[in-house]
N, C-alpha and C positions, 0 to 999 in steps of 0.2 A: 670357198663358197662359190658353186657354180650356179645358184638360182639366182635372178635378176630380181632387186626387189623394186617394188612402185616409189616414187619420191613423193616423201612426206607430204608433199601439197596436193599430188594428186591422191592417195590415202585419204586425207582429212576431206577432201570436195566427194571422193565415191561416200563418206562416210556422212559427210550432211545431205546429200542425196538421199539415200538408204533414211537417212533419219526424218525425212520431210514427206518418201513416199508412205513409212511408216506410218506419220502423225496426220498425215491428208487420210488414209483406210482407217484409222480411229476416228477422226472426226465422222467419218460420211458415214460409220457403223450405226450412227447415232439422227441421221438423219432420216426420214422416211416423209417424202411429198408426194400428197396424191397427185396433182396436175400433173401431167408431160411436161408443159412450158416453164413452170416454175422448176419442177427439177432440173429440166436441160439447163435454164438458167445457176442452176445454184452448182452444177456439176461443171460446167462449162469456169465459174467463176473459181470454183476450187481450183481445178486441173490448168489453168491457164494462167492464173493471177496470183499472186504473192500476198492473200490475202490474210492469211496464218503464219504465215512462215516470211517474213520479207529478208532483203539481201543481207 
C-alpha cells in the first residue's frame, strides 16, 4: 500500500466539520430576516458560536 492514509481522528474531526457545515446551510435555508442588523446578528451568531452544534 503506497497511499498515506489520514489517522482516524483526524477522519472523524474532517467528518464532524463537514457534518456541522452541512447542518448550519440547512438551518440558515430556513431562515429568511428582513432587517440587516437582525440578520448580521443571527448570521454572525450561527457561523461564530456553537449554538446548534456545541463541543
Amino acid at each position: 500500500m503506497t497511499e498515506k492514509r489520514m489517522p482516524l481522528v483526524a477522519h472523524l474531526e474532517e467528518l464532524r466539520k463537514r457534518l456541522i457545515d452541512d447542518y448550519r446551510a440547512y438551518v440558515k435555508s430556513f431562515i429568511s430576516i428582513a432587517d440587516p442588523r437582525i440578520r448580521e446578528h443571527v448570521d454572525k451568531e450561527l457561523d461564530e458560536n456553537e449554538l446548534l452544534w456545541p463541543q
